[in-house]
TIGU-518104 format. One record per residue (C-alpha): residue number from 1; y, z, x. Coordinates in nm, 2 decimals. Each point is the difference from the previous one (the first is absolute). Layout:
<r n="NUM" north="Y" up="Z" east="X"/>
...
This chain:
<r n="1" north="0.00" up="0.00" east="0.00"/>
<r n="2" north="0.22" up="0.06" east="0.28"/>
<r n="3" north="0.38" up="0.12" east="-0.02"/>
<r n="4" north="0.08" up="0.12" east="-0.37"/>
<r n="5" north="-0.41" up="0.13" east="-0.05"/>
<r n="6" north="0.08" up="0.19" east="-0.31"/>
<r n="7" north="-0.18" up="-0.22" east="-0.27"/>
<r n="8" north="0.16" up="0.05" east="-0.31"/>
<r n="9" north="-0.31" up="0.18" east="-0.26"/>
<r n="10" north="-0.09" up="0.16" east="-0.31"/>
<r n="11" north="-0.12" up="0.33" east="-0.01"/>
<r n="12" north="-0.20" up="0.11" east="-0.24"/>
<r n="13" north="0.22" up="0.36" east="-0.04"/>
<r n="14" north="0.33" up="0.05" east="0.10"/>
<r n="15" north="0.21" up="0.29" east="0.04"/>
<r n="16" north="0.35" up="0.04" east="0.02"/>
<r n="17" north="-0.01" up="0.37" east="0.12"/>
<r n="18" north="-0.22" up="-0.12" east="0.31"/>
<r n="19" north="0.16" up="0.05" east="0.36"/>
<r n="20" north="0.12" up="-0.28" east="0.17"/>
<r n="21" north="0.12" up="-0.04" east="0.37"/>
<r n="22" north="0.36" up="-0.06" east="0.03"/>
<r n="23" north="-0.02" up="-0.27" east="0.31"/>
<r n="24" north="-0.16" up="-0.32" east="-0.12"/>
<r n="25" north="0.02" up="-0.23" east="0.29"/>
<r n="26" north="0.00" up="-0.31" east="-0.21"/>
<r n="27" north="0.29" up="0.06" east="-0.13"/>
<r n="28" north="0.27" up="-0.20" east="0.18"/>
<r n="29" north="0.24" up="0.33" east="-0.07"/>
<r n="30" north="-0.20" up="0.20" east="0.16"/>
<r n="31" north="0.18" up="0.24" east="0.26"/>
<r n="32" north="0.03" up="-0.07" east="0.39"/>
<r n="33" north="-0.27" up="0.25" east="0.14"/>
<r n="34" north="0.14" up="0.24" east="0.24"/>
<r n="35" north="-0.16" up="0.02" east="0.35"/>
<r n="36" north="-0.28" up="0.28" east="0.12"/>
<r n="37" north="0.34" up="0.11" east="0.25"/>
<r n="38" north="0.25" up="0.07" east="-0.31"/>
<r n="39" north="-0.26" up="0.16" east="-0.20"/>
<r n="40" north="-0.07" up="0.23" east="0.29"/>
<r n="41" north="0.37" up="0.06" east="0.02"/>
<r n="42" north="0.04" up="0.16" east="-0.31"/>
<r n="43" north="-0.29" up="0.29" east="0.09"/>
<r n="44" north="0.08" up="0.34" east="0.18"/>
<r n="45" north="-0.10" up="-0.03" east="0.29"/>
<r n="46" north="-0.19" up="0.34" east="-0.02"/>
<r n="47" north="-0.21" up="-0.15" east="-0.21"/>
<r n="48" north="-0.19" up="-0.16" east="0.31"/>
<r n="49" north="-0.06" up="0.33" east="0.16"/>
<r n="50" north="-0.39" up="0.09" east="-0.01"/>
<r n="51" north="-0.05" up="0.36" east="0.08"/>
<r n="52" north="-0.40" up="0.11" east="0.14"/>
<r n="53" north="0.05" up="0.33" east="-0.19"/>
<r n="54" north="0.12" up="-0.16" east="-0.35"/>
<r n="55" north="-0.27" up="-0.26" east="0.01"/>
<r n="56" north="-0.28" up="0.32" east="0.11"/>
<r n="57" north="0.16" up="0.19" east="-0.26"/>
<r n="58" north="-0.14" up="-0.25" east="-0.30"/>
<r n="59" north="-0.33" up="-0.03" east="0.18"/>
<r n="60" north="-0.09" up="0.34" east="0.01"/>
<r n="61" north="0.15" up="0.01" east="-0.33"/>
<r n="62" north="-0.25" up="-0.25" east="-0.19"/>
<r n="63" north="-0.28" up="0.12" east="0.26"/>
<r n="64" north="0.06" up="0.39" east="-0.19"/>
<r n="65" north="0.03" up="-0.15" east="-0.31"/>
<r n="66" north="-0.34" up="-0.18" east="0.04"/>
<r n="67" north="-0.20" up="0.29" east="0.13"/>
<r n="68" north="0.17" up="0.22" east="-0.29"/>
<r n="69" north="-0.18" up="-0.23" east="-0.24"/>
<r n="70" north="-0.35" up="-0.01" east="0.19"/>
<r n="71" north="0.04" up="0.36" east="0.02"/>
<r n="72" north="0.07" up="0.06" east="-0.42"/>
<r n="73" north="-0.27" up="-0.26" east="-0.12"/>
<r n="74" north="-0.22" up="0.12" east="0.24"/>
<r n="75" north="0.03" up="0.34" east="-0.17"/>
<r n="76" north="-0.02" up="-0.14" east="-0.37"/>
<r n="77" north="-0.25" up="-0.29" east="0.04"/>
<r n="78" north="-0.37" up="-0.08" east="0.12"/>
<r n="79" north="-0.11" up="-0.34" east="0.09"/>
<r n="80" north="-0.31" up="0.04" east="-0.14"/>
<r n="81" north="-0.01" up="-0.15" east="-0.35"/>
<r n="82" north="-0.05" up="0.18" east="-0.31"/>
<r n="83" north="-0.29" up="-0.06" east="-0.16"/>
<r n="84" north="0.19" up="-0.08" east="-0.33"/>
<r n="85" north="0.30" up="-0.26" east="0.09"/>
<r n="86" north="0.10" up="0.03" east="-0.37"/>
<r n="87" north="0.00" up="0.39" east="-0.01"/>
<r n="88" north="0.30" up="0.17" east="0.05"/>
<r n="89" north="-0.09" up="0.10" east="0.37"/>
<r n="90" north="-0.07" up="-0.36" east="0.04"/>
<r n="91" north="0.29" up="-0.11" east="-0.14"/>
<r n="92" north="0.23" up="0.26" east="0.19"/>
<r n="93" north="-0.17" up="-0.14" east="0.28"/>
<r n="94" north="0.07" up="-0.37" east="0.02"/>
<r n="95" north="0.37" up="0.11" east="-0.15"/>
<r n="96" north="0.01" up="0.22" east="0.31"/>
<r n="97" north="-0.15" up="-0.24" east="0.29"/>
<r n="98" north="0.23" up="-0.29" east="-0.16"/>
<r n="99" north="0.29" up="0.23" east="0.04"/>
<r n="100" north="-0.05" up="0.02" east="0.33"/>
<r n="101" north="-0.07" up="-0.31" east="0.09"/>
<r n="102" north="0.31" up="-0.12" east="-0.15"/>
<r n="103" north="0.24" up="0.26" east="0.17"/>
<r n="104" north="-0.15" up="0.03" east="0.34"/>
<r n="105" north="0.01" up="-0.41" east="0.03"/>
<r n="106" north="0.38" up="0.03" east="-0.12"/>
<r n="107" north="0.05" up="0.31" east="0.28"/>
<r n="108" north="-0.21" up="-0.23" east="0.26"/>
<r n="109" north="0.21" up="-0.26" east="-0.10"/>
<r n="110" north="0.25" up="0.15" east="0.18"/>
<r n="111" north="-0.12" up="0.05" east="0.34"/>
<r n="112" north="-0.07" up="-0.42" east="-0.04"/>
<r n="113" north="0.36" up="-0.07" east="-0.02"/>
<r n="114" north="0.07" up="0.21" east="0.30"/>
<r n="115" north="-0.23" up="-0.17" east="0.20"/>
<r n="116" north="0.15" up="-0.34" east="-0.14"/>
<r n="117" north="0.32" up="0.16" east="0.11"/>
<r n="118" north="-0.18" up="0.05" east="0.33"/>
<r n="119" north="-0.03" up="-0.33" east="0.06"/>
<r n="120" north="0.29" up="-0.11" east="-0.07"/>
<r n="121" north="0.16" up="0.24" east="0.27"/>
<r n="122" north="0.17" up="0.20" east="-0.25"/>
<r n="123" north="-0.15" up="0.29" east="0.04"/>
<r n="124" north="0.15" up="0.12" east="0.32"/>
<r n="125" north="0.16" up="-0.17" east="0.30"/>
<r n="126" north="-0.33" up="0.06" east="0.21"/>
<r n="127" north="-0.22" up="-0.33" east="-0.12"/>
<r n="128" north="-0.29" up="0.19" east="0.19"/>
<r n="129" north="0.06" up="0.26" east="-0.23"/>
<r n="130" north="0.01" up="-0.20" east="-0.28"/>
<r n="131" north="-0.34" up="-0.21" east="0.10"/>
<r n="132" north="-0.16" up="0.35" east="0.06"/>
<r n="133" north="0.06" up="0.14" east="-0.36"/>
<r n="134" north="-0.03" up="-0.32" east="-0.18"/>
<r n="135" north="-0.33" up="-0.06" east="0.12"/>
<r n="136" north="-0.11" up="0.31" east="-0.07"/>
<r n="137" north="0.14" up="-0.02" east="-0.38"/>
<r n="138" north="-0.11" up="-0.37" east="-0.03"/>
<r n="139" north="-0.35" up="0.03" east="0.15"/>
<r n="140" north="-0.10" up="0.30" east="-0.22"/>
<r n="141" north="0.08" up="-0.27" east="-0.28"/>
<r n="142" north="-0.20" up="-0.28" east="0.09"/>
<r n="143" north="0.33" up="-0.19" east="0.13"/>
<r n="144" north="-0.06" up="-0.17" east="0.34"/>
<r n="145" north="0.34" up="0.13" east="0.11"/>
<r n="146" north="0.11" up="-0.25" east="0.26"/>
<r n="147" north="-0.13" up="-0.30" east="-0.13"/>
<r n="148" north="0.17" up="0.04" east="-0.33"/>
<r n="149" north="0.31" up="0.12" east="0.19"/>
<r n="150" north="0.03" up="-0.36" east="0.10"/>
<r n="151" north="-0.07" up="-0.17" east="-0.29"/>
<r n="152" north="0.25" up="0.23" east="-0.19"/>
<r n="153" north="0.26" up="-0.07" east="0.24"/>
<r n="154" north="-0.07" up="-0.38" east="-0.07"/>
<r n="155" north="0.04" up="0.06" east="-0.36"/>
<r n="156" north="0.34" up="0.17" east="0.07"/>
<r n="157" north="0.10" up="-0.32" east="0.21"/>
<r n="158" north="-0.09" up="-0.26" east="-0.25"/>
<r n="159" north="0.05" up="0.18" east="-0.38"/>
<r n="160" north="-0.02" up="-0.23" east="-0.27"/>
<r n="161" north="-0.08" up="-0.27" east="0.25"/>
<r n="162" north="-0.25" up="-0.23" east="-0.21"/>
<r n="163" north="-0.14" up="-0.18" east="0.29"/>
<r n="164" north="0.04" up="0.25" east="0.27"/>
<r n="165" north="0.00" up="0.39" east="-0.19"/>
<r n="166" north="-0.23" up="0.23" east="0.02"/>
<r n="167" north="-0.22" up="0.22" east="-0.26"/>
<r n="168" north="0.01" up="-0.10" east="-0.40"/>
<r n="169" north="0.09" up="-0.36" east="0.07"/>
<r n="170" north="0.01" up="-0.19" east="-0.28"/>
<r n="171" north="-0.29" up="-0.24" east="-0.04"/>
<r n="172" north="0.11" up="-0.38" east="-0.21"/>
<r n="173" north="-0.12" up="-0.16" east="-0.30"/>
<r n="174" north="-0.23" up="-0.18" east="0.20"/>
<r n="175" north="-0.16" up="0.31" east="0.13"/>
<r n="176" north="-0.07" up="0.18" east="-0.30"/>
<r n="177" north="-0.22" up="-0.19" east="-0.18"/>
<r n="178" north="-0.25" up="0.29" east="-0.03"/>
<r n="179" north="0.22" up="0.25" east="-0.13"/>
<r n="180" north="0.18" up="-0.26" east="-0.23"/>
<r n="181" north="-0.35" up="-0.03" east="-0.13"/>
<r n="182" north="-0.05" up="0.37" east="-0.08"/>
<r n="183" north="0.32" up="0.04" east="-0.12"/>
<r n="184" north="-0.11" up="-0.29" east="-0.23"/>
<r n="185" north="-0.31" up="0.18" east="-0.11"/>
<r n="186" north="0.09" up="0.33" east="-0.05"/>
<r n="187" north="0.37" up="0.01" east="-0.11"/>
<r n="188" north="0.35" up="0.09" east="0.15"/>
<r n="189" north="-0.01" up="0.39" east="-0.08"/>
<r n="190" north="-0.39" up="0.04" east="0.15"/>
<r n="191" north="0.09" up="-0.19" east="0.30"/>
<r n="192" north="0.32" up="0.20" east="0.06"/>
<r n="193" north="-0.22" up="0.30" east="0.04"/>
<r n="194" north="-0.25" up="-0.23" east="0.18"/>
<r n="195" north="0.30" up="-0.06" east="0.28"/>
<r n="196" north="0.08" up="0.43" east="-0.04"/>
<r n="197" north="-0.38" up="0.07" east="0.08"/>
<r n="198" north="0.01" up="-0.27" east="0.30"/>
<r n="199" north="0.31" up="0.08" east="0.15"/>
<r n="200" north="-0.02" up="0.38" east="0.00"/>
<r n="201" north="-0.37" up="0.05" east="0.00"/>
<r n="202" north="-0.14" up="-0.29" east="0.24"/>
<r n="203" north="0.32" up="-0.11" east="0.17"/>
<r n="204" north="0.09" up="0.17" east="0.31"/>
<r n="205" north="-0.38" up="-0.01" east="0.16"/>
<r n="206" north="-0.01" up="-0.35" east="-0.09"/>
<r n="207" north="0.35" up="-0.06" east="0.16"/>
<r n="208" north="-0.14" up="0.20" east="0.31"/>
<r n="209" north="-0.30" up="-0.20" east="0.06"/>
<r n="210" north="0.23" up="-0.32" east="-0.07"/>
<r n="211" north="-0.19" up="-0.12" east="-0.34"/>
<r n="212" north="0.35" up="0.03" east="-0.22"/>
<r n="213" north="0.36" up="-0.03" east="0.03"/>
<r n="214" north="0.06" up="-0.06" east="0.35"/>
<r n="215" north="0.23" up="-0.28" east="0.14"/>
<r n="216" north="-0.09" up="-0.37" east="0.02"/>
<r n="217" north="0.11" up="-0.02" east="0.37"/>
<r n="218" north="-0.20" up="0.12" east="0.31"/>
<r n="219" north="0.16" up="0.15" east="0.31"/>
<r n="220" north="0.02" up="-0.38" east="0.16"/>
<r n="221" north="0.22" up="-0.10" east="-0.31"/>
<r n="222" north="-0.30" up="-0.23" east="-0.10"/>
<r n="223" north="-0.08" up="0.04" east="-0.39"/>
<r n="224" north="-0.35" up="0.16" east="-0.06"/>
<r n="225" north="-0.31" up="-0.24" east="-0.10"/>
<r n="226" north="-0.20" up="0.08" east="-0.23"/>
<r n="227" north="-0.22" up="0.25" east="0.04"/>
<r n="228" north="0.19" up="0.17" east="0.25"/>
<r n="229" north="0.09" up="0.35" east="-0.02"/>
<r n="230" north="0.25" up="0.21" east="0.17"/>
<r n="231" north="-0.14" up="0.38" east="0.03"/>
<r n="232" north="0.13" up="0.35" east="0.14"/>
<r n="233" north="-0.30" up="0.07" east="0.17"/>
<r n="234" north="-0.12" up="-0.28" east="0.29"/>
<r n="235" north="0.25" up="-0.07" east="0.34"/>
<r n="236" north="-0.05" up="-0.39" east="-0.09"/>
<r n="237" north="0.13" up="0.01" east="-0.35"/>
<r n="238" north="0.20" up="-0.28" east="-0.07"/>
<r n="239" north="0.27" up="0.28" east="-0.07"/>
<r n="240" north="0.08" up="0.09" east="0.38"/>
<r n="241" north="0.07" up="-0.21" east="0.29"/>
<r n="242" north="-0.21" up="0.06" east="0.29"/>
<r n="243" north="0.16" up="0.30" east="0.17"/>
<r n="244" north="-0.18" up="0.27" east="0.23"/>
<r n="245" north="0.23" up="0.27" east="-0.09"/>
<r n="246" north="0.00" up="-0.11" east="-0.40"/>
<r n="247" north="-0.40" up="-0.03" east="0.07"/>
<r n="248" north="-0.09" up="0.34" east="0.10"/>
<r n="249" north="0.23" up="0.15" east="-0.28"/>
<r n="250" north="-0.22" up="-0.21" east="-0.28"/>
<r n="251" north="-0.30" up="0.15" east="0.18"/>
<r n="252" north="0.09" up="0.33" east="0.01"/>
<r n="253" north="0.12" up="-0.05" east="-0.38"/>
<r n="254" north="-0.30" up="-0.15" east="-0.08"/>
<r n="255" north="-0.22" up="0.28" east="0.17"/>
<r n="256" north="0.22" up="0.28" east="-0.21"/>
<r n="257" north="-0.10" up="-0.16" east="-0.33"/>
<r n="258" north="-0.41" up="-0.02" east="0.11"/>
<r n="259" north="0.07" up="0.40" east="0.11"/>
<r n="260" north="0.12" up="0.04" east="-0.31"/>
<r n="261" north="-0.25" up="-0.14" east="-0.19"/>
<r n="262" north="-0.24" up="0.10" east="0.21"/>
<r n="263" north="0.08" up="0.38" east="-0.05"/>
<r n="264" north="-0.03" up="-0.04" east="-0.43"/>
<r n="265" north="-0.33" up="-0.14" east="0.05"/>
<r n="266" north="-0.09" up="0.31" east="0.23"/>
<r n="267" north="0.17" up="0.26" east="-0.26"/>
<r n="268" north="-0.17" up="-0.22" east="-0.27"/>
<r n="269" north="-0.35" up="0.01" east="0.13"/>
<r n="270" north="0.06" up="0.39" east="0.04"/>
<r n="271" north="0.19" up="0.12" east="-0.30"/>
<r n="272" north="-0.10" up="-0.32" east="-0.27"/>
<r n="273" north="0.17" up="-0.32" east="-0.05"/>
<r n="274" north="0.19" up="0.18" east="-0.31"/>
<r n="275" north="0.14" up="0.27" east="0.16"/>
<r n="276" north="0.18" up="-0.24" east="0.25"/>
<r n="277" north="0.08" up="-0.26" east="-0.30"/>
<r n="278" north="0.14" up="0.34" east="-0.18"/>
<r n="279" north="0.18" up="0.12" east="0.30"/>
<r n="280" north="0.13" up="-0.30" east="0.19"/>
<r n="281" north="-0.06" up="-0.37" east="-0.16"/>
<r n="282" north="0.13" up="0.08" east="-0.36"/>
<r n="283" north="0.32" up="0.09" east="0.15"/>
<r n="284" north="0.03" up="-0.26" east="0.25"/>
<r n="285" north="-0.01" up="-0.25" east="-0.31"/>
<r n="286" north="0.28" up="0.15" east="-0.12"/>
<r n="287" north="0.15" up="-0.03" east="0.35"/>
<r n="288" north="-0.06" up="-0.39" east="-0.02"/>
<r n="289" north="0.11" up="0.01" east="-0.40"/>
<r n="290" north="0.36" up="0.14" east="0.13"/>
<r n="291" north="-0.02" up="-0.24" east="0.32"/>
<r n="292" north="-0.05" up="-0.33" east="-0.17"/>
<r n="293" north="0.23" up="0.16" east="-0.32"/>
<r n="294" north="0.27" up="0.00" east="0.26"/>
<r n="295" north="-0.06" up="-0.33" east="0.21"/>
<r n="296" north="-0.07" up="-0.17" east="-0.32"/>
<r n="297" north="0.35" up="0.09" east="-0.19"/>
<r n="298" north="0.22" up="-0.01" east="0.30"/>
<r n="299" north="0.09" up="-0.35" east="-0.02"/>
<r n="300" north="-0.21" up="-0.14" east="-0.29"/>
<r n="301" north="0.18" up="-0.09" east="-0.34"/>
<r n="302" north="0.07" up="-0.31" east="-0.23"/>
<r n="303" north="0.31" up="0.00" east="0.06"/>
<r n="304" north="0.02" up="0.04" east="0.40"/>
<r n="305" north="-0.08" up="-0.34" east="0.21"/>
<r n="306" north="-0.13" up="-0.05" east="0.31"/>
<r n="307" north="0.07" up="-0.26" east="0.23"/>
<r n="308" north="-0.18" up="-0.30" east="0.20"/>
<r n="309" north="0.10" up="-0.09" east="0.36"/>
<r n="310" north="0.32" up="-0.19" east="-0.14"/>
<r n="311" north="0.13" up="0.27" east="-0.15"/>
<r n="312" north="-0.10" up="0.28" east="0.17"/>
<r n="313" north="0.23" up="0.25" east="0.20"/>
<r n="314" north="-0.08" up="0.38" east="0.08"/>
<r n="315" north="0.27" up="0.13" east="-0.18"/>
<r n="316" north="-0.10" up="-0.21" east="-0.28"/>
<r n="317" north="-0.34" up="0.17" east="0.03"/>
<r n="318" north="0.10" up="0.37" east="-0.01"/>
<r n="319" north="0.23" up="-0.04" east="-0.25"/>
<r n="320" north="-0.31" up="-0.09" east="-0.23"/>
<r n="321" north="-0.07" up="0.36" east="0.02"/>
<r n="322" north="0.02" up="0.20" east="-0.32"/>
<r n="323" north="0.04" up="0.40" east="0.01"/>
<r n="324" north="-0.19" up="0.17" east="-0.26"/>
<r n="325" north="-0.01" up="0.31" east="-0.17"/>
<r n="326" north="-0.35" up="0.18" east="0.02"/>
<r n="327" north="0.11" up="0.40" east="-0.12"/>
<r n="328" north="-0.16" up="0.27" east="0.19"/>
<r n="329" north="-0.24" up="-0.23" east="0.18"/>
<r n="330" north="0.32" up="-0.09" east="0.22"/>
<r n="331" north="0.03" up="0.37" east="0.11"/>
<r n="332" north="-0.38" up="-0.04" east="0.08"/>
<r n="333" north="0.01" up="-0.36" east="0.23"/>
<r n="334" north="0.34" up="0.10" east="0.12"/>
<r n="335" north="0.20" up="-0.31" east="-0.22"/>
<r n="336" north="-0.17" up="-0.27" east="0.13"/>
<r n="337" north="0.01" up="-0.19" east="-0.32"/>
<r n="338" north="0.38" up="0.13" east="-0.12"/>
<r n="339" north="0.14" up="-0.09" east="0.38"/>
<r n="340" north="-0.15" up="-0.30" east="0.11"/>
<r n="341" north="0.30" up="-0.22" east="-0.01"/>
<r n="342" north="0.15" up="0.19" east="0.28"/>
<r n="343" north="-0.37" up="0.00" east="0.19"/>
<r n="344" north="-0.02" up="-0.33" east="0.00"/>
<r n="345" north="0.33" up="-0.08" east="0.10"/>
<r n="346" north="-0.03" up="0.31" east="0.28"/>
<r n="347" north="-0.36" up="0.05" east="0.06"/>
<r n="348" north="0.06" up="0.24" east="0.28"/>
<r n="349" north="0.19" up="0.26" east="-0.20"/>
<r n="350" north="-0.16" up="0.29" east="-0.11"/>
<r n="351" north="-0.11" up="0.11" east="-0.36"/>
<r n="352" north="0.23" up="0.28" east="0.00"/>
<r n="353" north="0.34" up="-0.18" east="0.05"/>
<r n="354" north="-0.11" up="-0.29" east="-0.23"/>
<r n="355" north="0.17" up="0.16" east="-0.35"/>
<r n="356" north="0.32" up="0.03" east="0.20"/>
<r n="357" north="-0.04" up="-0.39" east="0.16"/>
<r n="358" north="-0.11" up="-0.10" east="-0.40"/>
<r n="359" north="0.33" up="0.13" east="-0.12"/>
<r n="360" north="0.19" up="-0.19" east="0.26"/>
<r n="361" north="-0.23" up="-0.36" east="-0.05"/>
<r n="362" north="0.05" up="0.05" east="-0.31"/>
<r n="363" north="0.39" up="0.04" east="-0.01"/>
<r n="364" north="0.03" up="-0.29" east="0.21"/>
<r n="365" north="-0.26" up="-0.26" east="-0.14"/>
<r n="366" north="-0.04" up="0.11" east="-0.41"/>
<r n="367" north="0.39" up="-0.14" east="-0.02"/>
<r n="368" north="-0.13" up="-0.33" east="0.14"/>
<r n="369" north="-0.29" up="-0.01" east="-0.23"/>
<r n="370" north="-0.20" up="0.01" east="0.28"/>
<r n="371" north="-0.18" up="0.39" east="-0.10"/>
<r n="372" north="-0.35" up="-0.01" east="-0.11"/>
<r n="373" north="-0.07" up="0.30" east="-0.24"/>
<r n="374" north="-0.24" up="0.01" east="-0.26"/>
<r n="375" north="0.05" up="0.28" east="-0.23"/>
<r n="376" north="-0.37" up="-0.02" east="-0.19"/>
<r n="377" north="-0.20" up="0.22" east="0.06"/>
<r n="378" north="-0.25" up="-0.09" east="0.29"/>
<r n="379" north="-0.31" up="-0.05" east="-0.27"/>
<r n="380" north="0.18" up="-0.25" east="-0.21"/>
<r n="381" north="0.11" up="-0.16" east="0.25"/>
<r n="382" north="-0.36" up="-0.09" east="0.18"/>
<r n="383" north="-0.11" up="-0.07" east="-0.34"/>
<r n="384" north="0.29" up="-0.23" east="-0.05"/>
<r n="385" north="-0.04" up="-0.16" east="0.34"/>
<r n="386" north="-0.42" up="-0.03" east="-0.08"/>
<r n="387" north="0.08" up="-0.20" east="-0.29"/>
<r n="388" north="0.29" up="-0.23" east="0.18"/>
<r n="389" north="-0.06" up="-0.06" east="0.33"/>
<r n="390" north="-0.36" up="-0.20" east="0.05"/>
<r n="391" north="0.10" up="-0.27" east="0.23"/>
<r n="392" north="0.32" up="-0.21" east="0.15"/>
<r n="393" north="-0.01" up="-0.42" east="-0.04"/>
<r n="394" north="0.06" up="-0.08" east="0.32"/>
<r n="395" north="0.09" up="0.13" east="0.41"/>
<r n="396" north="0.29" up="-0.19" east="0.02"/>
<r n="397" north="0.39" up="0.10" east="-0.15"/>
<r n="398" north="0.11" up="0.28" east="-0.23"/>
<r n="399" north="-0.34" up="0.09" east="-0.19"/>
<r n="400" north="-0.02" up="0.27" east="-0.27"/>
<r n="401" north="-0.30" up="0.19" east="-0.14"/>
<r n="402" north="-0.21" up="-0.22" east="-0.27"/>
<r n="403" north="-0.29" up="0.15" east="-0.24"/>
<r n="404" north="-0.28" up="-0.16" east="-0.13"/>
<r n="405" north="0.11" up="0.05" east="-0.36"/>
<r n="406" north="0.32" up="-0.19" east="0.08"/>
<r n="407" north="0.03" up="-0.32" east="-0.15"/>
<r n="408" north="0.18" up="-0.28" east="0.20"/>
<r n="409" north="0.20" up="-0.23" east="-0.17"/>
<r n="410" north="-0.02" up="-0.35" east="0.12"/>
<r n="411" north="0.28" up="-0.21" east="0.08"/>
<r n="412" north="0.17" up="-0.21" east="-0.26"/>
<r n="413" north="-0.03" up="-0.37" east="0.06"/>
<r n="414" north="0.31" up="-0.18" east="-0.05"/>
<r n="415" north="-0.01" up="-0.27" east="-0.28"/>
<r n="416" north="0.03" up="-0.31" east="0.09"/>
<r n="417" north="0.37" up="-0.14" east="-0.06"/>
């Protein structure tokens, strides 16, 4: 479609009360974007300033939080099942294991967005510092921490680039043939659960070992063939370029996950596979729900483009960014959701200044028309986004989400004179 890829469709439901993203870069109006320098300008500098006992400070805070919880369910709960699930013991049971899960995942949430900060030097000035608790956070969550370090970094570097990004890249019409079957099949509200389930459920392991939603490009700039995958786990992934240093820091990633692993099989084959699914796996899905709730609504909408090679610029990219309001679950991931405007635009500031840099973006660029926020809440908004945003028509120009219930209207032929 090229230049102008917004083809004009009917939707099946339409409501006026639906956010909408004030910059639409089709429109020949549209405002001059400001450079990453003048955006920069308008911070406090002190919100730059990373601090080793402020960033320690929140992860011995999520670490006490965590071990509270172990400790209180571990005092309330068995994991051995009642022999009655439907009995009230059995029923206070599954209520009680499911509470868990769900609050030690949000808690252990947090100490995954300190190691992201980690990685993004943010976390204090010492990058040694920051490898050495990153890894630590990361590996105890299956996250090969330097291998996804660099592939997050590229994703930073190319947002919203259609050929070139990194992580949920949008797939074409062409490409979706199976899905666009299934849709067909089973309707638009079953499949928009179908994309929940996928996204938040099977995602982020698939997007680890490079069977979804990674870029189309290799590290060479060559476009992947088919059948090719790019994966966090092997030194000759078509993901790095062949570095010694880069090398040995995929291993040791690489190793930290099999350790992992390897010491829940160990507890497993001591203690039972449920009481390590009960203690340790049923939270970490809720990890990877939060994870992939995040990446997934960050810079996905209807009404947000993204941009082929032609159109492309990084500013352009970051300013795709929507900020999001998530309640107390910000207080819990330390407002990676309700800031990430100003971490995209300043990856290497730290959590804790990023309200004050917000307030100062926003001052500057909401004027301009140029502030992502979404006020729905975080729920309706992934719904929203599960119903609208299946595929993009082509890799080239300004392209915007498309869904398989849209209906294209075909160009009028002119009548002959």
């Amino acid at each position: 479609m090229g230049k102008g890829g917004r083809s004009q469709v009917l939707r099946d439901e339409t409501d006026d009360a639906v956010w909408q993203s004030p910059y639409n870069a089709l429109d020949p109006k549209a405002p001059k974007l400001p450079s990453k320098g003048e955006i920069k300008a308008v911070i406090p500098k002190e919100c730059f300033e990373r601090s080793y006992l402020h960033s320690m400070y929140f992860v011995s805070r999520d670490t006490i939080i965590a071990i509270g919880i172990v400790l209180l369910t571990k005092s309330c709960l068995s994991t051995e099942v009642p022999s009655n699930l439907f009995s009230l013991e059995g029923l206070t049971w599954f209520a009680g294991w499911n509470m868990y899960a769900f609050w030690m995942g949000a808690t252990v949430m947090g100490h995954w967005v300190l190691a992201h900060e980690c990685g993004h030097g943010a976390f204090s000035p010492s990058q040694m510092f920051n490898d050495f608790w990153g890894f630590i956070m990361h590996q105890a969550l299956l996250v090969p921490y330097f291998a996804w370090q660099y592939t997050h970094a590229k994703h930073h570097r190319r947002t919203a680039h259609l050929v070139d990004g990194e992580s949920h890249v949008p797939s074409t019409r062409d490409e979706c043939g199976l899905f666009m079957a299934i849709h067909e099949v089973i309707g638009d509200g079953p499949y928009a659960a179908f994309e929940v389930f996928t996204h938040t459920v099977l995602g982020w392991p698939l997007y680890l070992m490079g069977l979804a939603s990674t870029g189309r490009l290799a590290n060479d700039g060559s476009f992947l063939q088919k059948g090719e995958i790019m994966d966090h786990f092997r030194t000759n992934s078509k993901f790095y370029p062949s570095n010694g240093k880069l090398d040995a820091k995929i291993m040791v990633s690489t190793i930290g996950v099999i350790a992992t692993l390897g010491l829940l099989l160990k507890l497993s084959l001591d203690h039972g596979f449920l009481t390590v699914f009960l203690w340790y796996t049923a939270p970490y899905l809720w990890v990877n729900f939060w994870l992939v709730t995040y990446t997934w609504l960050q810079h996905n909408d209807p009404s947000v483009p993204q941009y082929g090679p032609d159109e492309w610029n990084w500013v352009r990219g970051a300013l795709t960014t929507i900020d999001r309001p998530y309640g107390i679950f910000c207080w819990f991931h330390h407002k990676i959701g309700s800031t990430h405007v100003a971490h995209h635009l300043f990856h290497e500031m730290p959590f804790y200044r990023a309200d004050e840099a917000t307030a100062a973006i926003k001052a500057f660029l909401e004027p301009k028309g140029l502030y992502n926020y979404d006020p729905t809440p975080w729920y309706k908004a992934m719904w929203r986004i599960a119903h609208g945003c299946h595929f993009m028509e082509d890799m080239n120009g300004v392209q915007f989400w498309k869904s398989f219930n849209d209906k294209t209207i075909p160009p009028q032929k002119k009548k002959a004179a």
